[in-house]
C-alpha positions in Angstrom: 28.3 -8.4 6.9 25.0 -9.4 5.6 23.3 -7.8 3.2 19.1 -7.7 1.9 18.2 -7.9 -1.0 14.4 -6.8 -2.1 13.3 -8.2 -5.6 9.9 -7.5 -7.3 9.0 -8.6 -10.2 6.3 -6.9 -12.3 4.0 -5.3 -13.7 1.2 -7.4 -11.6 -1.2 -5.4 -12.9 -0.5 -5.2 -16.7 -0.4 -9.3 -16.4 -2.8 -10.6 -13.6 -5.7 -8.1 -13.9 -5.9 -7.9 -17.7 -8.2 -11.2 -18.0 -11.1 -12.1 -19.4 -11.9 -15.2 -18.6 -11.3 -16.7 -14.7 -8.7 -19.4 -16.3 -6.7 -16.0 -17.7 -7.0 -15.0 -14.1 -5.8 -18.0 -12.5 -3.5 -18.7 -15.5 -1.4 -15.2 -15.1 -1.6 -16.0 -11.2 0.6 -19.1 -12.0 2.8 -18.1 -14.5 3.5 -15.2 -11.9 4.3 -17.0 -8.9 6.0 -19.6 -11.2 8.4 -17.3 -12.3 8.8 -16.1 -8.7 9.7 -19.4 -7.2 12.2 -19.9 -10.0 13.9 -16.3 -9.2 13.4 -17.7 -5.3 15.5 -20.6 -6.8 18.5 -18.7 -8.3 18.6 -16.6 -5.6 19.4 -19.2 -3.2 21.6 -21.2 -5.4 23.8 -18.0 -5.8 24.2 -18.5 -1.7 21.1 -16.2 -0.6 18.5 -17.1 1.9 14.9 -16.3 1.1 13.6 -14.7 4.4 10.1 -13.4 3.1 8.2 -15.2 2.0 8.7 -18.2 4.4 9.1 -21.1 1.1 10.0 -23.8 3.4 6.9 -26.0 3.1 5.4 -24.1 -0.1 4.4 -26.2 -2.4 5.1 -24.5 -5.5 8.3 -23.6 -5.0 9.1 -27.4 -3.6 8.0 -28.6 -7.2 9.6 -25.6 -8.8 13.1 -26.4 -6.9 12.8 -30.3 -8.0 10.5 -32.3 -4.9 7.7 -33.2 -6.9 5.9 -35.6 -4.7 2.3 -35.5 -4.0 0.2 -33.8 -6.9 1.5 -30.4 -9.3 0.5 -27.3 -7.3 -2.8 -26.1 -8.4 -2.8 -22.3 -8.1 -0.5 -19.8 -7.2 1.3 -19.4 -3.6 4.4 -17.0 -4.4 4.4 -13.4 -4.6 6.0 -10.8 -6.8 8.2 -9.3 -3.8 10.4 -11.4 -1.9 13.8 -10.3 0.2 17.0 -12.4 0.4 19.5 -12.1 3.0 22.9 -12.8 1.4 26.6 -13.0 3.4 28.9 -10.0 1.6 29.1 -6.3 1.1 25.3 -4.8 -0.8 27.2 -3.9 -3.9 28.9 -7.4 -4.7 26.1 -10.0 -2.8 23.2 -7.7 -4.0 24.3 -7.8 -7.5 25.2 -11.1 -7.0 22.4 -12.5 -5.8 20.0 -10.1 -8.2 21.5 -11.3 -11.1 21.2 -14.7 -10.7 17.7 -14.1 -9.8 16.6 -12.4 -13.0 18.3 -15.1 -15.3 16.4 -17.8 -13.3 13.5 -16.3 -14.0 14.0 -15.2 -18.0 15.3 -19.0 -18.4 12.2 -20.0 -17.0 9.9 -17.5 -19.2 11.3 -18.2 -22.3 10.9 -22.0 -21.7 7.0 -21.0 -21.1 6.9 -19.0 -24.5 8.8 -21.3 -26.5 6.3 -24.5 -25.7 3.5 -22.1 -26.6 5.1 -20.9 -29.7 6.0 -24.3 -31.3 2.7 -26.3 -30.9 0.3 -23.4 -31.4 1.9 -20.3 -33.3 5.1 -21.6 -35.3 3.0 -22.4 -38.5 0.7 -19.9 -38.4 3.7 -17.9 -38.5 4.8 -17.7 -42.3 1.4 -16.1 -42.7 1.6 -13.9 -40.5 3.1 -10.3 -40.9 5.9 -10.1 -38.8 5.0 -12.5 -36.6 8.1 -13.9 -35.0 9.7 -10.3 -34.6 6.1 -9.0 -32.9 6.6 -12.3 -30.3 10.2 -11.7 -29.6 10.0 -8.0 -29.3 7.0 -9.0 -26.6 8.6 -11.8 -24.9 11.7 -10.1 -24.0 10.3 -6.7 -23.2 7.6 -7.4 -20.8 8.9 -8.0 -17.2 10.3 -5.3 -15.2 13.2 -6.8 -12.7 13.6 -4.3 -10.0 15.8 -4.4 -6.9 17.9 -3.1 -4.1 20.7 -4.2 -1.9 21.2 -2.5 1.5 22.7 -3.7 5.7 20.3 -6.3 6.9 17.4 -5.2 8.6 16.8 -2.1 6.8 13.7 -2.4 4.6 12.1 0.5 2.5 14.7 1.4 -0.3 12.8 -0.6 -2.8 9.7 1.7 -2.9 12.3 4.3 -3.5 13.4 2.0 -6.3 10.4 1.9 -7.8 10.1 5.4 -8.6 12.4 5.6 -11.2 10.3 4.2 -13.5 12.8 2.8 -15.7 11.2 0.4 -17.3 10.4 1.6 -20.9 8.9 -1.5 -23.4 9.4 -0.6 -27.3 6.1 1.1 -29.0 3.5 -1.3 -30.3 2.2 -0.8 -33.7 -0.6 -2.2 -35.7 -3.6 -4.0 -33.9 -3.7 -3.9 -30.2 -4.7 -7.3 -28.6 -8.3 -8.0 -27.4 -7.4 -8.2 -24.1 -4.3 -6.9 -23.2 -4.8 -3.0 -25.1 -1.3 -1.6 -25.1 0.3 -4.7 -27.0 0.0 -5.4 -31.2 -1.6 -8.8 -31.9 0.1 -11.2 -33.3 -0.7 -11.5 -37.1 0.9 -8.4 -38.0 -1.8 -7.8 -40.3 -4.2 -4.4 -40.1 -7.3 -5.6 -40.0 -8.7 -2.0 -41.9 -6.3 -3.1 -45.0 -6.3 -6.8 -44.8 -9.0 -8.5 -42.6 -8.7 -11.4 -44.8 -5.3 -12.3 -44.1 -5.5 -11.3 -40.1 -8.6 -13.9 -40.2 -6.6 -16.9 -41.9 -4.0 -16.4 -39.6 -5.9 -16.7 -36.7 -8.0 -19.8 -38.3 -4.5 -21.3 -38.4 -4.0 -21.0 -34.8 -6.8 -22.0 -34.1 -6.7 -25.0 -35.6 -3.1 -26.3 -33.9 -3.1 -29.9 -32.3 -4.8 -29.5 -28.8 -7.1 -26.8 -29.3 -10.8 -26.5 -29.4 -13.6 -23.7 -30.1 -13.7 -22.6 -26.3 -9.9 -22.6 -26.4 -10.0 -19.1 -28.4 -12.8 -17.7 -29.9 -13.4 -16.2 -33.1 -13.0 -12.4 -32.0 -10.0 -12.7 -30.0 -6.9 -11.9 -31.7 -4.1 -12.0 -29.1 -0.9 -10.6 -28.2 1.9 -13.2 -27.4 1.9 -12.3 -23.2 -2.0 -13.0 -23.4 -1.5 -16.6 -25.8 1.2 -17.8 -23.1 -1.5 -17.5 -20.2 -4.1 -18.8 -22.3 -2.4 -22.1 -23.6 0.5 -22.7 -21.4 -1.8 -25.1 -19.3 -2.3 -26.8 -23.0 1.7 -27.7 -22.7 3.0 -27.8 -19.2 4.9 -30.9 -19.3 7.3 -28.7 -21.8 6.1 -25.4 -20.5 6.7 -25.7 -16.6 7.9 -29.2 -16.0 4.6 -30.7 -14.8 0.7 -31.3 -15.7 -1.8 -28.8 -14.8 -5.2 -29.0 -15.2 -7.1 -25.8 -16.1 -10.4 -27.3 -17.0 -11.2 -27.1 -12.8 -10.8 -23.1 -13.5 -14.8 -22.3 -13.4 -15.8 -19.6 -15.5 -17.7 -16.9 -13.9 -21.0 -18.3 -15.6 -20.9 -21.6 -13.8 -19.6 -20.3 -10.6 -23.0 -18.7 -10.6 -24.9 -21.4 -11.7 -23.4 -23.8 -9.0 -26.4 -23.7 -6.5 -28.3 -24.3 -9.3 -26.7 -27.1 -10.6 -26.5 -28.4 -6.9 -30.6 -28.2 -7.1 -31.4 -29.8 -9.8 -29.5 -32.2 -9.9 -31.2 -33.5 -6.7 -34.6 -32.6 -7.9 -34.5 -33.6 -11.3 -31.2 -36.2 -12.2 -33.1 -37.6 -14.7 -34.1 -34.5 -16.9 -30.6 -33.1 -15.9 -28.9 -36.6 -16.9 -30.9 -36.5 -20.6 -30.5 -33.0 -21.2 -27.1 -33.6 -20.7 -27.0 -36.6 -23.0 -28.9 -33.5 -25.3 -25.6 -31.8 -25.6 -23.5 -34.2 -26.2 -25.5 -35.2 -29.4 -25.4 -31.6 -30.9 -22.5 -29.5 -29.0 -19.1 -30.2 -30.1 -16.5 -32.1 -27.4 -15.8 -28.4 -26.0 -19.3 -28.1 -24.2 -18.0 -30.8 -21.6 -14.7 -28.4 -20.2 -15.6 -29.8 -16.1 -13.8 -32.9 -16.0 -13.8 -33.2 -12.3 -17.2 -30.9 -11.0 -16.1 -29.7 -7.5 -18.3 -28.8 -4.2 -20.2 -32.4 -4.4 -21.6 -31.2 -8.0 -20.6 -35.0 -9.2 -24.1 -37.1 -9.1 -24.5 -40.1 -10.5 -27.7 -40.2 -11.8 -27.4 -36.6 -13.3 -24.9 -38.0 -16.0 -22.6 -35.5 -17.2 -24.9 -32.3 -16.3 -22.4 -30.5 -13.8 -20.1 -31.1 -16.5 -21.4 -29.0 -18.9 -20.3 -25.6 -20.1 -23.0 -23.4 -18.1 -23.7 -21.5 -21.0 -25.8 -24.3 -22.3 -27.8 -23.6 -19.0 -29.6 -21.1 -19.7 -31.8 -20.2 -22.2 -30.6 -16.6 -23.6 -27.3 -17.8 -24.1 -28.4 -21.4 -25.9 -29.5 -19.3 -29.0 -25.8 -17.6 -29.6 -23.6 -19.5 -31.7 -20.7 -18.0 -30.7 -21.4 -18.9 -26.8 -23.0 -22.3 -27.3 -21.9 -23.7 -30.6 -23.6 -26.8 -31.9 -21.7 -29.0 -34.6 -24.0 -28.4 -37.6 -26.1 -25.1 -36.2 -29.2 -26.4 -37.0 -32.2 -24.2 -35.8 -33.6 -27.1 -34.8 -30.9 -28.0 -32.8 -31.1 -25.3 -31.3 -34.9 -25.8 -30.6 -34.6 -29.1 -29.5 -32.3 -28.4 -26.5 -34.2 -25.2 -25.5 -37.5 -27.2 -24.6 -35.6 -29.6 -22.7 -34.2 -26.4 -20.8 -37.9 -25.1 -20.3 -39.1 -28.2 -19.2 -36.2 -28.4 -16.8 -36.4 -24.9 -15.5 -39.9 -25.7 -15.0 -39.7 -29.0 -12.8 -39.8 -28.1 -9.0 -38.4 -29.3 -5.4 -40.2 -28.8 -1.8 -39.1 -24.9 -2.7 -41.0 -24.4 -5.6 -40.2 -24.0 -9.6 -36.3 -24.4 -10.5 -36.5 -21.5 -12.5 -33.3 -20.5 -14.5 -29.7 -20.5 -12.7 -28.4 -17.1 -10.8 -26.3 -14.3 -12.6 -24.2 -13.4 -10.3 -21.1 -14.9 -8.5 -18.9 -13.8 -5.6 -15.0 -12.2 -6.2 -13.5 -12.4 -2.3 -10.1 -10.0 -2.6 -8.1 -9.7 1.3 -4.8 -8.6 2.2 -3.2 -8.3 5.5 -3.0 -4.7 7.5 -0.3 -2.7 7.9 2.5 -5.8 7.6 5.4 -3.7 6.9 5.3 -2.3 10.9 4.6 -5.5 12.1 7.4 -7.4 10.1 9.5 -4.2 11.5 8.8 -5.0 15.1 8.8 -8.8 15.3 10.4 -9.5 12.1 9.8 -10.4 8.9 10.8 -14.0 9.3 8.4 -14.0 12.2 5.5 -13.0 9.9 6.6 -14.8 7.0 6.2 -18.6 9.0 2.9 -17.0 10.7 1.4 -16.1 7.3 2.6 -19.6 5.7 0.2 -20.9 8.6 -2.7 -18.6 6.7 -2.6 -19.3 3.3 -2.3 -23.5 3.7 -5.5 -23.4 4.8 -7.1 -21.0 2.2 -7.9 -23.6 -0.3 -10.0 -26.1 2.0 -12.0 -22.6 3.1 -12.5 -21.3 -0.6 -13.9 -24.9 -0.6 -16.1 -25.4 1.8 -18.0 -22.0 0.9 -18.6 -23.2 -3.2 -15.6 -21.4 -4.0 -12.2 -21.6 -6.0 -8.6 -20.4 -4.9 -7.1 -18.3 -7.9 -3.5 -17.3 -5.2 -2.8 -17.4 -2.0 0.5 -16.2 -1.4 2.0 -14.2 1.5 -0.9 -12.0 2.9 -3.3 -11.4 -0.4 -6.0 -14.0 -1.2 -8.2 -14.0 -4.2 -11.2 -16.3 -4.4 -14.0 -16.7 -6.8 -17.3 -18.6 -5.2 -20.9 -18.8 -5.7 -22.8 -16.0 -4.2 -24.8 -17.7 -1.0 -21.8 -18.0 1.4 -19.2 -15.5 0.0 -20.1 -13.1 2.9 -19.5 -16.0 5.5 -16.2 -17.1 3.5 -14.8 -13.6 4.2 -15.5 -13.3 7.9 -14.0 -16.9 8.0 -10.9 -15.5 6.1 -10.7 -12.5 9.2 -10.8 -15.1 11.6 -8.2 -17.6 10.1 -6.0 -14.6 10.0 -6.2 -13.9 13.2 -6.3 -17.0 14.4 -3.0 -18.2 12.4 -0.9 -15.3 14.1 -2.3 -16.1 17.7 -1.4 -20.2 17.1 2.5 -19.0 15.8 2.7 -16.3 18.7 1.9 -19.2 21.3 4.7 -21.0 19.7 7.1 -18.4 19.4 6.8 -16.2 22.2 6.4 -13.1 19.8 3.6 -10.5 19.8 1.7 -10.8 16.8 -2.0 -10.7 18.3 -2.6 -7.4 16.4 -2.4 -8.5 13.4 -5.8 -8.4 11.1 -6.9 -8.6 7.6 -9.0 -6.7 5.3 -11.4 -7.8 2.4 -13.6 -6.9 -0.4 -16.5 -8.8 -1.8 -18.0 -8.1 -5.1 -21.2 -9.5 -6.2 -20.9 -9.3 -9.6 -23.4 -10.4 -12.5 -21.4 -12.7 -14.5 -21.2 -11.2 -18.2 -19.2 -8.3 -16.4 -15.7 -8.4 -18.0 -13.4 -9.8 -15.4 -11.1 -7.2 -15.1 -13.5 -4.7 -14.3 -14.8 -6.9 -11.5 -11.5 -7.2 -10.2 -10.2 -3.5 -10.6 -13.8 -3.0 -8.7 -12.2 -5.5 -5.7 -9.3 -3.5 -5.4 -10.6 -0.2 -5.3 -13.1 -1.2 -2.5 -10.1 -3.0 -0.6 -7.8 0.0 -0.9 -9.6 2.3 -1.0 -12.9 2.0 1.1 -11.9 -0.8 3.6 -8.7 0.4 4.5 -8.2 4.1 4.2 -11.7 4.5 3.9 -12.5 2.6 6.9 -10.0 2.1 9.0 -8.5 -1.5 8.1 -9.5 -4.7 10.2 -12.7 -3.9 8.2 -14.8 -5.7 5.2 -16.3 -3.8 2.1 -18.9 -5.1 0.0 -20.4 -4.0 -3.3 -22.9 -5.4 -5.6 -21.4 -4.9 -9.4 -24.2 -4.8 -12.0 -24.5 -4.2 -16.2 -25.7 -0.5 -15.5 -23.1 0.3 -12.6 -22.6 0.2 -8.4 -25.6 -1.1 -7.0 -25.0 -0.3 -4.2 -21.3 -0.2 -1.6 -21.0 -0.8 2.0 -17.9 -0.7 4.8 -18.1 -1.7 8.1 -15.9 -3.5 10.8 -16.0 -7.0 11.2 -17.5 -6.8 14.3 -20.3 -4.5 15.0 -23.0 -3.2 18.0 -26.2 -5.3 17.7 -29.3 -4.3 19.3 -28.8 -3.8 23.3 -25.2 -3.4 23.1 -24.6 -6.7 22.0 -21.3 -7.5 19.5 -22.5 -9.3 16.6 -20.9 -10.6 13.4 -21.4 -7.3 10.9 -22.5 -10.6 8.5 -24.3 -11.7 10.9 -26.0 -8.6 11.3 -27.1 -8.6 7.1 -28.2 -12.4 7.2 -30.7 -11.2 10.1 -32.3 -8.4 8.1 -31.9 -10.5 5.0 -33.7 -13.3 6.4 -36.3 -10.5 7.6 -36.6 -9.5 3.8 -36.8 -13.0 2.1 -39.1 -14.3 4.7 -41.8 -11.9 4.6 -41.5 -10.1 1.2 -44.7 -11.5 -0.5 -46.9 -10.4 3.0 -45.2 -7.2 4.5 -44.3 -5.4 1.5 -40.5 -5.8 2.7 -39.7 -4.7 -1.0 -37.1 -2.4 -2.9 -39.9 0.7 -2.8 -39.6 0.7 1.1 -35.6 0.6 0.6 -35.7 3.8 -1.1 -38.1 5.2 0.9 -36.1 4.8 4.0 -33.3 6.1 1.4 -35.5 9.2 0.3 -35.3 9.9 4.2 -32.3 9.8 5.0 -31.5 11.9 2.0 -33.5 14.5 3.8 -32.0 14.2 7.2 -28.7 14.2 6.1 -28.8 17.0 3.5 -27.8 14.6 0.7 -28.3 16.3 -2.8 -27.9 13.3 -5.3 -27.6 9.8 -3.5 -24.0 7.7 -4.9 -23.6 4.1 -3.7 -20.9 4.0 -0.5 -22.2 7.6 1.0 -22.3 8.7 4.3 -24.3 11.3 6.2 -24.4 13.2 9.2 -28.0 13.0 10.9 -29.7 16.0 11.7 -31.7 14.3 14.3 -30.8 13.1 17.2 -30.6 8.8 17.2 -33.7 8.2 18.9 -35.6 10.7 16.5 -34.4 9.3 13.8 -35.4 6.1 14.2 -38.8 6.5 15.6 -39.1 8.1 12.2 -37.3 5.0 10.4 -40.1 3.0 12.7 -42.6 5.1 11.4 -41.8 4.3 7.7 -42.0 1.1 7.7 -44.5 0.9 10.2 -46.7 2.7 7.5 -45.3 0.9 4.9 -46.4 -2.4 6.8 -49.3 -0.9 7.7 -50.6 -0.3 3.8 -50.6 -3.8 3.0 -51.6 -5.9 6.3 -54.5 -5.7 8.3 -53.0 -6.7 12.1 -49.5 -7.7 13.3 -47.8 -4.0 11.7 -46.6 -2.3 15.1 -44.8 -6.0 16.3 -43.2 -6.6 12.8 -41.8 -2.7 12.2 -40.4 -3.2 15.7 -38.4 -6.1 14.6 -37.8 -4.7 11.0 -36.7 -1.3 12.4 -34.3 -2.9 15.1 -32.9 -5.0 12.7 -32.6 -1.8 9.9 -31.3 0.5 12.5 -28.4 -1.9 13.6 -26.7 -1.3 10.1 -27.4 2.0 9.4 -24.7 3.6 11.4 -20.9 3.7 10.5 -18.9 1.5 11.9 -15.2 2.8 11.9 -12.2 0.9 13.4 -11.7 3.6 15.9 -8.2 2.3 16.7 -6.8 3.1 13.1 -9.0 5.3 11.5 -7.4 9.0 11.5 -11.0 10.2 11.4 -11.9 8.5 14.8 -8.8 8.8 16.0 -9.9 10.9 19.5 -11.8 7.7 20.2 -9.2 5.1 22.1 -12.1 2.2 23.6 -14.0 -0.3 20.9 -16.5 2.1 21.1 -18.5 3.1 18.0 -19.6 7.0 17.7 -23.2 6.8 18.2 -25.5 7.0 15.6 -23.3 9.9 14.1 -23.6 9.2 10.3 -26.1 6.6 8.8 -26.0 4.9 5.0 -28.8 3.2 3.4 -26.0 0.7 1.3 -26.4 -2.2 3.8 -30.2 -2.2 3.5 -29.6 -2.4 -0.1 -27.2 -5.6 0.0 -29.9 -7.1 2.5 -32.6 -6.5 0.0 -29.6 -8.1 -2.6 -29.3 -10.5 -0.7 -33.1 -11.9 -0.1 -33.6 -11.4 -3.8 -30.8 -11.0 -6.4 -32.0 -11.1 -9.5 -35.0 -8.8 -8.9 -33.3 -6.5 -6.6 -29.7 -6.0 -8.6 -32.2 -5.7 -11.9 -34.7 -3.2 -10.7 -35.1 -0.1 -8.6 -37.3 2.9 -8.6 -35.0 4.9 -10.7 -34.2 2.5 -13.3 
């Protein structure tokens, strides 16, 4: 007979999303699907046939399972879960097949730890307290290998699985790492006793062969699972078998700054190119970390100014050592490179004054709906070669919209990009989806038209620590786009130092004005454009946002307003937006002396088309009388689109500033 096998490796969670920088991010990512493809690679080697995932043309795995040609894989494309089909009864090919799985994999991690350990921690060591014993206790304790073996074509018994929780990691003394909170660091040392010691241990570290100040920072004292993601890339010739480059990995500073960068360096290459030249002179070598700038940064005469660490680009940051260190921290250094910034921010294009680069940046989080029943009905092979068709073509999207792929594997895709077309990138994401299923159902014959995809997009300012952003992505996927809303639908939050700014969910596609079906992004860029083009001369501002909000607060009984609510109208539609007309008609009205009835016609039509809810009727238990494409009319209203419009038009004033702040 033939038996499945379901393997999952883990915990994602405790690995991927405890990251502080975006080259933890990408580097746990990896290492994850990494180790996957090697478990892929046992597996089949012990006479099992990898089913889902399709890894016929993946890259990673091809490099992982010895065809290197072409360049190393750049980012992850494996995930945690896979299933095997193996020929034999479950309880001799499952165990079979299993355990030759999990040794593929712990041969592969310890070869990972091992490079890190002997260039970077092996003679820090004999200082240490305990060292070795704290690395090996974490090394061999930290995955969870979890699986089941069952007939062929019967999926399910690994949730069951899962529930045993039998995973059970020793306790962890002593100092908990900076980043990852349940594990000691690695000196040993209490830092309330012996501060002294922990610090020259770390210094030592620090200073190993291939490390600079940027590497790892004065306050971070790490455990070993969070050194081997930070500094495997620093050894992956020993580590994994091949060169990686993680200097590409953007930090979530520059990813902001990139239409900035983009600016001036057509504007002003020369200022760029000398304030460039600036850094060099007083930064150490570690202010350069962009050795190839990405999304046509690269100009010539802007010398080595998309190159730069994009902490030197702005001007609070230039006066913190720890962020932008110079070699002899000179206050004059210091000085010196903050006029040249002025003068720079200063300069001007046919737009106006530079000004100082954006905060905020763009974290795009999707995942396929409801695979499970679709892999049930067509079969998971089926959906595996249909999704292979998705993800190849992830990267050159992330690309094209200023963005970077951290994974792509299977269904779930996360992308980090600058903020101007990360609402675009997403709707294109929808439609590759869709599009990839309908290409491999023409070719196969099989029904796979339904499927769709769910995303989040959180505009977040970029001092946020990382894992909040992206615990902040997953909620809004899981939690507000599909249970919330329905699935086949696309939430979107802005994510700022004092909390939610403000969180919206819609359906991809939405009712425009006359009955029309419109992009729901489509639908924000209109009413942003509205906002951007007209806010110095119609008063288009935040206060008439939270008036229209302060309305609808009546009309739908709403007691304290909380980013993502909903309300039930008390009005009927029409009244209710003759009185949205009227508000911004006498909002218009206040400041302009002719031309206020024509413009709050167009403002309120464009206002009015995102106010409602749009619910996927088809999946939605909450809509679930309704069986057309209809939308409920007008039924419950939200003022969280206006906000992202108003976001939109103006980030840095608008996610800095409101009536209540």
């Amino acid at each position: 007979m033939t038996t499945r096998v379901d393997i999952s490796i883990g915990p994602v969670q405790g690995f991927v999303a405890q990251s502080r920088r975006t080259r933890d991010l990408w580097g746990s990512s990896y290492l994850l699907a990494f180790l996957s493809a090697h478990a892929m690679r046992g597996a089949s080697r012990a006479g099992g046939k990898v089913t889902q995932p399709d890894i016929g043309e993946d890259h990673l795995y091809r490099w992982v399972a010895g065809d290197q040609s072409g360049s190393p894989p750049e980012f992850g494309t494996l995930p945690n879960h896979f299933v095997v089909e193996a020929d034999g009864e479950p309880d001799t090919a499952g165990k079979r097949v299993a355990q030759a799985a999990e040794q593929s994999l712990n041969l592969a991690w310890q070869r990972v730890c091992r490079a890190v350990w002997e260039r970077f921690v092996v003679d820090a060591a004999v200082i240490g307290n305990g060292t070795e014993a704290i690395w090996r206790r974490q090394v061999d304790s930290f995955w969870e290998f979890v699986w089941t073996a069952g007939p062929a074509g019967r999926g399910g018994l690994l949730a069951g699985r899962k529930r045993w929780r039998s995973h059970r990691p020793p306790a962890e003394p002593g100092d908990k790492c900076v980043l990852m909170h349940d594990l000691q660091e690695l000196s040993g040392h209490v830092r309330a006793r012996r501060r002294e010691a922990q610090d020259e241990f770390w210094q030592s570290v620090r200073e190993a062969r291939g490390l600079d100040s940027l590497d790892l920072r004065d306050n971070e004292r790490l455990c070993a699972i969070a050194l081997v993601k930070r500094l495997f890339p620093k050894v992956a010739v020993d580590a994994l078998g091949w060169q990686v480059d993680a200097s590409h990995w953007l930090s979530t500073v520059y990813l902001a700054a990139v239409p900035w960068i983009r600016r001036v360096s057509r504007a002003a290459p020369r200022q760029a190119a000398g304030f460039a030249d600036a850094v060099r002179r007083y930064a150490p070598n570690g202010a350069f970390p962009i050795n190839r700038p990405q999304f046509g940064l690269e100009m010539a005469e802007a010398g080595d100014f998309a190159r730069l660490d994009a902490n030197y680009l702005r001007r609070g940051a230039l006066q913190n050592e720890e962020l932008c260190p110079l070699k002899h921290s000179a206050s004059a250094d210091r000085q010196a490179l903050d006029g040249l910034l002025k003068a720079l921010c200063e300069a001007e294009d046919e737009n106006g004054r530079l000004g100082p680069p954006p905060s905020y940046y763009a974290l795009v989080l999707a995942d396929g709906d409801r695979l499970g029943e679709l892999a049930g009905r067509v079969g998971g092979g089926e959906v595996s070669r249909a999704l292979a068709r998705f993800t190849a073509r992830v990267p050159a999207l992330a690309d094209a919209h200023d963005g970077v792929t951290v994974y792509a594997g299977g269904d779930d895709v996360l992308c980090m990009l600058a903020m101007p077309r990360a609402l675009e990138f997403a709707q294109a994401l929808s439609e590759t989806y869709r599009k990839s299923f309908t290409e491999y159902a023409d070719l196969s014959g099989t029904d796979l038209r339904r499927a769709t995809l769910s995303a989040s997009v959180v505009f977040a300012q970029a001092r946020l620590p990382l894992n909040q952003v992206l615990g902040e992505a997953h909620r809004l996927l899981d939690d507000v786009a599909k249970d919330g809303n329905g699935r086949d639908s696309l939430a979107v939050a802005v994510l700022k130092p004092s909390g939610l700014h403000c969180q919206w969910a819609t359906t991809w596609v939405r009712r425009g004005s006359d009955g029309e079906t419109v992009e729901a992004v489509e639908l924000v860029r209109r009413l942003e454009g509205r906002i951007a083009g007209a806010a110095a001369e119609a008063g288009v501002s935040s206060a008439l946002i939270y008036r229209i909000r302060d309305m609808l607060s009546r009309l739908c009984g709403w007691d304290q307003w909380r980013p993502g609510t909903w309300g039930v109208l008390a009005f009927a539609a029409e009244d209710t937006r003759n009185l949205l007309q009227a508000e911004i008609h006498h909002s218009l009205a206040a400041r302009m002396d002719n031309g206020a009835g024509s413009r709050s016609a167009e403002l309120t039509a464009a206002a009015w088309n995102l106010l409602g809810r749009s619910r996927n009727a088809r999946t939605d238990a909450m809509n679930a009388r309704s069986k057309s494409d209809q939308e409920t009319p007008q039924a419950e209203a939200g003022i969280d689109a206006l906000l992202l419009a108003r976001f939109l038009a103006h980030p840095e004033e608008a996610a800095e500033q409101g009536p209540d702040e």
